[in-house]
N, C-alpha and C positions, 0 to 999 in steps of 0.2 A: 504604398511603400512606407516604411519604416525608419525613422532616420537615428541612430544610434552611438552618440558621441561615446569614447572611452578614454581616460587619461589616465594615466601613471598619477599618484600624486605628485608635490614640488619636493623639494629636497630638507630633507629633516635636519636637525638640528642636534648634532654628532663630534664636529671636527673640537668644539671647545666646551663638550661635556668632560667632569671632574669627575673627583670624586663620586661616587651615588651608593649611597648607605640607607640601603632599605633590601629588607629582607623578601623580594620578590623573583619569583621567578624569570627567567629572560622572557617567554612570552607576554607576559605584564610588563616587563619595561618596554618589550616592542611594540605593543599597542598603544603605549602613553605617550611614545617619542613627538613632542612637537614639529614645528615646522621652524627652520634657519629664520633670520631677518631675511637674507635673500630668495629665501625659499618663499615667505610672504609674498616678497615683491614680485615672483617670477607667477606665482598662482593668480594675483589680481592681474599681471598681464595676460595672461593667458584667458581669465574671463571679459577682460575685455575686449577680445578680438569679435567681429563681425558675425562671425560662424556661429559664435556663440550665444545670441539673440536669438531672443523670441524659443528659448526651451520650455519645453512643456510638463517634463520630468525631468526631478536631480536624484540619482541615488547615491548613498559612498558604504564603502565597509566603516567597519565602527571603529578603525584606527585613527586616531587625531590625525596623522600627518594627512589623513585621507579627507576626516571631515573638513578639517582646515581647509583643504584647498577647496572644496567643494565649495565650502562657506560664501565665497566671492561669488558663482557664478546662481550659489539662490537669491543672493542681494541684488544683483544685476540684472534681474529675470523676476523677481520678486515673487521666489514661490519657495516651498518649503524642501527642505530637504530631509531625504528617507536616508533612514540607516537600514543597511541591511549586513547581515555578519557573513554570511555565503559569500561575499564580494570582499573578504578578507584575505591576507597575505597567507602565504602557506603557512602550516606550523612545525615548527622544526621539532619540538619535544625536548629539547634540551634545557636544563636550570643554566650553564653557562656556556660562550661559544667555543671555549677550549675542549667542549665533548662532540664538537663538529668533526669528523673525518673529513681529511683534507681531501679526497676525491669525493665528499660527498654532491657536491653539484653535477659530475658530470657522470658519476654511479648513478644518482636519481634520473637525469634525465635519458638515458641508455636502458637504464630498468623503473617502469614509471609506476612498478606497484614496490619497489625500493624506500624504505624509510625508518627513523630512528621509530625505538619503541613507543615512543606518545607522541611520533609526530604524524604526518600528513605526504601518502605519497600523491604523483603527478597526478596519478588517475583519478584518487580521490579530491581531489584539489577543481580539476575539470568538471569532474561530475556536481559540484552543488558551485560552481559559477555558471554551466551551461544550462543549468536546473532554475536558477536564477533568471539567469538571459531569458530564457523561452518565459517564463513567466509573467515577464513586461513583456514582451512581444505579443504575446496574445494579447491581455490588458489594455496594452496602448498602443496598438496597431493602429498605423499612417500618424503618428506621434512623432515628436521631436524628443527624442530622451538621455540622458547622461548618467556615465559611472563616474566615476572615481573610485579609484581600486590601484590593483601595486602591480608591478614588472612580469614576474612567475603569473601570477590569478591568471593576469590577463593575456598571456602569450598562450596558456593551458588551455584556455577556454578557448582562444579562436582556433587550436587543433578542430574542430569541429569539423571545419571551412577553408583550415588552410595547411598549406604542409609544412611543419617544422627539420629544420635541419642545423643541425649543430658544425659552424665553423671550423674545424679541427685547428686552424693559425690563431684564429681571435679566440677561441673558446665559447664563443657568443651563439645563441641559438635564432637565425634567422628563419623568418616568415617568410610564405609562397603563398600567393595565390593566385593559382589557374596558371599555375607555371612560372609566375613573373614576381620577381623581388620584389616584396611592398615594406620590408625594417630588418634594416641591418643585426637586431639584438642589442645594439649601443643604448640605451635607456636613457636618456635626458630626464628633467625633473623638473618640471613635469612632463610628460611626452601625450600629443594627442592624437586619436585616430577618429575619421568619420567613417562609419558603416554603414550602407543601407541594406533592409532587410525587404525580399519579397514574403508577404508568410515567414516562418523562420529557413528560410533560403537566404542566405548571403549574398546578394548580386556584386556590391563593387566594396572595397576598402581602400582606406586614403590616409597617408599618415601627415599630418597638417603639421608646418612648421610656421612660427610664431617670432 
């Protein structure tokens, strides 16, 4: 068996950004966005919980807020940490958020080959995290392993294994597996789940609170 931590990153660092005068596209500032002080504080508790001992692999997408968090649980574990980009946030394709269509969340998740012209739909999005996934799973089969990745990636990616369904009152897209509620869609920052894999079979999921 396969043991396969996944977190949400901690919470970026947004509510007392200014000004920002640089001639970047919104993808490039979304990839750069650091991590809150609290955000800090919430990732190092989160690697220090018990569960999270004795990993054997760390991977994150190559977004700071991502590596950041990760950062704590190589230091605590004292092993390196892999980047990988396939375990990044969707890509919206837009230069700024004002070109977002205001039903685009719930258009994307309804039609999931749905998306702007340089961005990233559902389907594609699943396909190079689930592409991803199988790849340590072979690799480091009966391993202790960890992501760190974002909200969307990782709700896409367990479509695999589990059944998503979208809240019509909260708007929020909830997880099923084997029939039974395992996350509400409400995203904490960071949010973790434990997976175990038989082969790449999913046997149990577990969303750990901290």
């Amino acid at each position: 068996m396969t043991t396969v931590y996944i977190a949400r990153h901690a919470q970026p660092f947004r509510d007392l950004l200014g000004d920002y005068c640089a001639h970047e596209q919104e993808q490039i500032r979304n990839e750069k966005n650091p991590l809150s002080v609290f955000g800090e504080q919430r990732a190092q508790a989160m690697a220090s919980i018990w569960e999270l001992n004795n990993i054997d692999v760390l991977y994150s997408s190559h977004y700071v807020r991502a590596m950041s968090t990760a950062k704590y649980i190589a230091e605590n574990n004292g092993i390196k940490l892999n980047i990988d980009e396939r375990f990044g946030e969707r890509k919206f394709g837009i230069k700024t958020w004002d070109e977002l269509p205001q039903d685009f969340f719930e258009h994307q998740f309804h039609d999931w080959n749905y998306k702007m012209d340089n961005g990233e739909s559902l389907n594609e999005v699943a396909r190079r995290m689930q592409e991803a996934l199988q790849e340590l799973l072979v690799k480091y089969e009966d391993k202790r392993v960890m992501i760190v990745s974002h909200g969307t990636a990782l709700t896409v990616m367990l479509s695999k294994w589990c059944r998503l369904q979208l809240n019509e009152t909260t708007k929020l897209i909830e997880i099923y597996f084997k029939d039974k509620l395992v996350f509400d869609g409400n995203w904490s920052s960071p949010e973790l789940f434990k997976l175990i894999f038989d082969k790449d079979q999913l046997v149990s999921i577990e969303n750990i609170r901290f």
